[in-house]
PALOSE-631770 format. One line per 5 residues: number of its first residue (from 1); for each residue x, y, z of C-alpha. Coordinates in nm, 4 decimals. Each point is the difference from the previous one (the first is absolute). Example, Ala and Ser with C-alpha at 12.3 -4.5 7.8 and 13.67 -1.06 7.14 Angstrom:
2
1) 1.2300/-0.4500/0.7800 ~ 0.1370/0.3440/-0.0660
// end
This chain:
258
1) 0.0000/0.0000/0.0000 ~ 0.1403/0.3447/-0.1219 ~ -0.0437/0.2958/0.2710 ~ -0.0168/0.3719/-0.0553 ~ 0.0691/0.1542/0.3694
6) -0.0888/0.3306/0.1082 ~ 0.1661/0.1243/0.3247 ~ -0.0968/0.2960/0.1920 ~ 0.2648/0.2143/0.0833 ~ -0.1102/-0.0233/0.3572
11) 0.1337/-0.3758/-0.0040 ~ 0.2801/0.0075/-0.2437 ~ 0.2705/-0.1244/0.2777 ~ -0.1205/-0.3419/-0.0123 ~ -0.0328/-0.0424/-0.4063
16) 0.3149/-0.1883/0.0041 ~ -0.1205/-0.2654/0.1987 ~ -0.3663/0.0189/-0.1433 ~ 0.1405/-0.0936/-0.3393 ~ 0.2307/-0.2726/0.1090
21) -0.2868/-0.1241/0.1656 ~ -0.1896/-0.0159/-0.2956 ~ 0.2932/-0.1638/-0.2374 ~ 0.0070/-0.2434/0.3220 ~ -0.2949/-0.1540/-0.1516
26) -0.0008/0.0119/-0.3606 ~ -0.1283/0.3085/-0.0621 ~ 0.1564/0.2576/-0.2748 ~ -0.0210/0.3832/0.0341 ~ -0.0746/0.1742/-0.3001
31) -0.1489/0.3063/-0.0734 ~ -0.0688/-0.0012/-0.3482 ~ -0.1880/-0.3880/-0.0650 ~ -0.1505/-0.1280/0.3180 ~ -0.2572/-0.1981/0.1536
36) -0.1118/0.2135/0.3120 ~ 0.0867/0.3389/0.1799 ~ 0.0960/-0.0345/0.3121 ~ -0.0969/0.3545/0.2070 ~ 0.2759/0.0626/0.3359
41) -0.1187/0.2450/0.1492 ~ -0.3494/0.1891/0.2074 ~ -0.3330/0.0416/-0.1536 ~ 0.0844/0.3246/-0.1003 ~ 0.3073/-0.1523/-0.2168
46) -0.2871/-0.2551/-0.1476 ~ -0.3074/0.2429/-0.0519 ~ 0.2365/0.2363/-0.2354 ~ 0.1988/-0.2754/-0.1915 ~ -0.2168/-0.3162/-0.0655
51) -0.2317/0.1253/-0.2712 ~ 0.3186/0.0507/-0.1881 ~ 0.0390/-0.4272/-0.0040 ~ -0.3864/-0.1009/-0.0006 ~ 0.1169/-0.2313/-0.3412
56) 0.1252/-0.2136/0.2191 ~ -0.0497/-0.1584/0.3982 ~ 0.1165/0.2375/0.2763 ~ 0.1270/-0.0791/0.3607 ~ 0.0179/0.2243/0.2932
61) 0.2459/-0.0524/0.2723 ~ 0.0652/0.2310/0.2615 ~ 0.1724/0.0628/0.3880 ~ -0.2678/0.0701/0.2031 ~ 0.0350/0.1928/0.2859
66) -0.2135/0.1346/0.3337 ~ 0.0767/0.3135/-0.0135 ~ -0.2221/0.3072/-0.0883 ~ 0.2191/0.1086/-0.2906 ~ 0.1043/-0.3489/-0.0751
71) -0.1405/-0.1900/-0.3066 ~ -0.2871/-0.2035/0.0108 ~ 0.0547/-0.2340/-0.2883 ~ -0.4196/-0.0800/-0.0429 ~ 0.0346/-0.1147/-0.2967
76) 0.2899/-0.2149/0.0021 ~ -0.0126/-0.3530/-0.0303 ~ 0.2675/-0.1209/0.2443 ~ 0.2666/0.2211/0.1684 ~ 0.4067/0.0550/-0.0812
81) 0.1020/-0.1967/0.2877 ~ -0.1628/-0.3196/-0.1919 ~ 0.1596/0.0323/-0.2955 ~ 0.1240/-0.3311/-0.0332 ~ -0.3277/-0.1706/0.0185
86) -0.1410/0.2489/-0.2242 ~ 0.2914/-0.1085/-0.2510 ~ -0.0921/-0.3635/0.0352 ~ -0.3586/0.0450/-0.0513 ~ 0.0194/0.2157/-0.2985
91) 0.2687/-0.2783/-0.1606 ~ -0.2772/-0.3038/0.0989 ~ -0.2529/0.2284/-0.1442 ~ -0.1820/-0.0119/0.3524 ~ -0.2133/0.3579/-0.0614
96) -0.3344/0.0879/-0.1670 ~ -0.0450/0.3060/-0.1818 ~ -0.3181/0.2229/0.1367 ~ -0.0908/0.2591/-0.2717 ~ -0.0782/0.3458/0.1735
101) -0.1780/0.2736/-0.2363 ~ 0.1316/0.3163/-0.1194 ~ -0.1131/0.3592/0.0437 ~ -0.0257/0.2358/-0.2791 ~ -0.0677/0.3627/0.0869
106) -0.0721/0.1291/-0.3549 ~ 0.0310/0.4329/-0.0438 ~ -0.0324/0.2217/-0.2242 ~ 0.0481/-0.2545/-0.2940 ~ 0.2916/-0.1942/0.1372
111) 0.0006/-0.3528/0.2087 ~ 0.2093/-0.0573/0.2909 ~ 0.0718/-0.3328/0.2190 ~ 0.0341/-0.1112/0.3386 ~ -0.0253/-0.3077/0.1520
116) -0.0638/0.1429/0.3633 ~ -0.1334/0.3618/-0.0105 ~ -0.1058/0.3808/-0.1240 ~ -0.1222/0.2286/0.2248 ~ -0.0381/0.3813/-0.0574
121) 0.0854/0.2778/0.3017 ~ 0.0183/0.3720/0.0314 ~ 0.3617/0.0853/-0.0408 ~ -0.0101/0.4209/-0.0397 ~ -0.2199/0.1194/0.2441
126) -0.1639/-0.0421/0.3413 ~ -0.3570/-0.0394/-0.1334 ~ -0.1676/-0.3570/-0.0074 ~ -0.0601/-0.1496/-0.3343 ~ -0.3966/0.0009/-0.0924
131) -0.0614/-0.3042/-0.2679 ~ -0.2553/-0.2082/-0.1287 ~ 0.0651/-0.3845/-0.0466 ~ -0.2549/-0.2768/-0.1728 ~ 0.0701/-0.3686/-0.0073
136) -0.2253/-0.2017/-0.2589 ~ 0.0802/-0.3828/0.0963 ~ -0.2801/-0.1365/-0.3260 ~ -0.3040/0.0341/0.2511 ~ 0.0127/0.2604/0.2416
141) 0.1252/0.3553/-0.0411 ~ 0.1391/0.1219/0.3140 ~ 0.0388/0.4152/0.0312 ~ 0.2471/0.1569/0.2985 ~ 0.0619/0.3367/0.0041
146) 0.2682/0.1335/0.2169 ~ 0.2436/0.2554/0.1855 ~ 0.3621/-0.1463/0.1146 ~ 0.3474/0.0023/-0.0312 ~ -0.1027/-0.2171/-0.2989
151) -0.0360/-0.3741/-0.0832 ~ 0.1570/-0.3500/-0.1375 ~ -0.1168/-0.2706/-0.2177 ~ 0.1780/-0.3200/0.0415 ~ 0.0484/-0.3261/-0.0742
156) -0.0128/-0.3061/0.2269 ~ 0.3654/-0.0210/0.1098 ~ -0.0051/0.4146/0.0061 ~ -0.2463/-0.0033/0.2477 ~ 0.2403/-0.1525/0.2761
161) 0.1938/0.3728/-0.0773 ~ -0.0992/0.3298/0.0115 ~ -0.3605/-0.0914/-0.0029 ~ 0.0238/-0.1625/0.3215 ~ 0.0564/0.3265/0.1806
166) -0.3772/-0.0322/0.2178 ~ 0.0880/-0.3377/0.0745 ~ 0.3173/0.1003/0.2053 ~ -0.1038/0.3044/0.0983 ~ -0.2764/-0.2045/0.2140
171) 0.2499/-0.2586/0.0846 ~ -0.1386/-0.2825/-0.2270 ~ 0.2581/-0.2087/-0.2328 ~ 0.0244/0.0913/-0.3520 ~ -0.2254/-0.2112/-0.2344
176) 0.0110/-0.1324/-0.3641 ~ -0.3463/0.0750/-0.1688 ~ -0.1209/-0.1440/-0.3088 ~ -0.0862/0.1618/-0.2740 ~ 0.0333/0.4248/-0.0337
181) 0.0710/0.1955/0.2581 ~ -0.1395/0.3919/0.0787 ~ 0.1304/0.1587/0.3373 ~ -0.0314/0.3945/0.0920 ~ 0.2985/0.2006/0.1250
186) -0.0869/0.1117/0.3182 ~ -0.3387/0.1331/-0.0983 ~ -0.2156/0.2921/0.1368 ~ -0.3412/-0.1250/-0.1606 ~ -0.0978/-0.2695/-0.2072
191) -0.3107/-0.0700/-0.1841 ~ -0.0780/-0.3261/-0.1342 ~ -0.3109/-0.1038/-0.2247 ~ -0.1023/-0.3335/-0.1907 ~ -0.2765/0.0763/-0.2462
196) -0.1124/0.3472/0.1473 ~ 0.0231/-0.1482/0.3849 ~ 0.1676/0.1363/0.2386 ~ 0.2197/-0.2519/0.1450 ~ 0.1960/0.0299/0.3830
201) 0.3640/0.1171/-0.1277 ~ 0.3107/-0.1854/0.0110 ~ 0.3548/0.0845/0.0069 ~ 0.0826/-0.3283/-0.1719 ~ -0.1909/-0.1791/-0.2951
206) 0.0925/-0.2989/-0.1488 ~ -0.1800/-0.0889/-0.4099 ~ -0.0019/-0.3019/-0.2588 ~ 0.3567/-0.0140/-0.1789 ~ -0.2342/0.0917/-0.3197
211) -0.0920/0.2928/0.1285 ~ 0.0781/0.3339/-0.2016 ~ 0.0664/0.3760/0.2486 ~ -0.0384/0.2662/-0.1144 ~ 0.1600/0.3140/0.1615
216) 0.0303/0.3612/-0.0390 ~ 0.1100/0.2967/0.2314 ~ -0.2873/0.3001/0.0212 ~ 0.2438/0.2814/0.0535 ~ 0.3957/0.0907/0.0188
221) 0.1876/-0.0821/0.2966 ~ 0.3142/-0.1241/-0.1219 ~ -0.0760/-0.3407/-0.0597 ~ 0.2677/-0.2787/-0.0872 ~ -0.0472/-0.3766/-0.1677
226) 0.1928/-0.2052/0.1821 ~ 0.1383/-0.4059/-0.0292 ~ 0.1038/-0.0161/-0.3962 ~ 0.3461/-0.2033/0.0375 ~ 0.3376/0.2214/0.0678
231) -0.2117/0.3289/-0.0384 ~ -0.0334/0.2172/0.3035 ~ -0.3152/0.1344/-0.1441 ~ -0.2077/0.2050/-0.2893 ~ -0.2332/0.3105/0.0556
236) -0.3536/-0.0655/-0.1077 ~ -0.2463/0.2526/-0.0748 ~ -0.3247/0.0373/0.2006 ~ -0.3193/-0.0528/-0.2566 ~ 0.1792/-0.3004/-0.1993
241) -0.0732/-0.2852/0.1128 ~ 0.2042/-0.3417/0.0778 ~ -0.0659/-0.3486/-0.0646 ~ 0.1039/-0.2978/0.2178 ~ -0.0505/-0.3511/-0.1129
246) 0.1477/-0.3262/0.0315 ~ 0.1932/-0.1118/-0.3503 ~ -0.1700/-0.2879/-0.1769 ~ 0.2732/-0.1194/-0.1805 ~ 0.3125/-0.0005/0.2377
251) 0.0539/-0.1014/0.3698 ~ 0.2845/-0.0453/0.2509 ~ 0.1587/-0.3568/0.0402 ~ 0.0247/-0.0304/0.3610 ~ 0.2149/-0.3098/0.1338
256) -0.1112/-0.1590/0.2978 ~ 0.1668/-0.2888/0.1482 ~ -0.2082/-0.3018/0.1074
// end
């Protein structure tokens, strides 16, 4: 099995090692024809690099730590420390691959990817962002209408990220949700309505992975797109609007080991 390695920078004193461990059993490195990625690294690392290699499977492997700035390695499938069982598995062929969707925020005529997250904020002023969001899911239309800091759409594996932030705040554990997710930036006021009725708000919303959202800011308060891989973010314009939907055609190749 040929393997294209990725190493954060954070972890680049133990490459040497990692790749001996690697050629230890029978696996080559190579960067240009390969079999899998293998991600070193935090979350972050993953979330900003991995739609770059969805053509083929991708691993995760991180060093978790306890602390509040350490990383938290979510997504990973095992941890550095187990390296050498991870080598032996992947050179028995002792994984699964688990497809995960992928976002596209689509704006003013141009498509962009993610495989965790977007989410818009106010970046140029202290005035809350006022927006409209609708999420059509083939049945229901669902109608929220909103003042915040702003808001993300994610996928399944995003949602154990940024869009976890009630969850901690209230001391629960971060959770993977399936299908799309919608969470408010520390909102002032929220109204939500399916088919004209008023419905009891939530900060959190979770859809069908064929639902289609669409966005768009009511007025000017500096507002940034954020999540689009190794960009630290594009101006939008209030009165466009923003499409989020999951690609048909494409999807993440998650290993898992068994």
């Amino acid at each position: 099995m040929r393997v294209n390695l990725i190493v954060d920078k954070y972890y680049d004193e133990g490459v040497a090692g990692l790749k001996a461990r690697l050629k230890e059993h029978g696996l080559e490195l190579s960067q240009r024809k390969y079999d899998i990625t293998i991600f070193v690294g935090g979350d972050g690392t993953f979330a900003d690099n991995a739609i770059k290699f969805i053509e083929k499977p991708v691993l995760l492997i991180s060093k978790r730590t306890d602390g509040a700035n350490g990383s938290v390695g979510y997504n990973s499938a095992a941890e550095l420390k187990d390296l050498g069982i991870v080598a032996e598995k992947l050179a028995k062929g002792s994984f699964y691959i688990k497809k995960e969707p992928i976002l596209i925020a689509e704006y003013n005529g141009r498509k962009y990817r993610s495989v965790y997250d977007f989410f818009v904020e106010r970046q140029k002023t202290k005035e809350a962002l006022r927006y409209s969001i609708s999420v059509f899911d083939g049945k229901t239309l669902l109608e929220s209408d909103a003042v915040s800091n702003g808001f993300i759409i994610t996928t399944p594996i995003g949602s154990t990220g940024y869009y976890s932030y009630p969850n901690l705040i209230m001391g629960s554990k971060r959770h993977k949700i399936s299908g799309m997710g919608l969470c408010h930036i520390l909102p002032v006021r929220i109204s939500d309505f399916v088919q004209g009725k008023k419905l009891r708000p939530k900060i959190q919303r979770v859809f069908s992975g064929k639902s289609a959202v669409t966005a768009m800011i009511s007025r000017e308060a500096g507002q940034m797109l954020f999540g689009m891989p190794g960009s630290s973010g594009m101006p939008i314009k209030a009165g466009k609007k923003i499409k989020f939907y999951f690609d048909r055609h494409s999807y993440l190749k998650l290993i898992r080991f068994r």
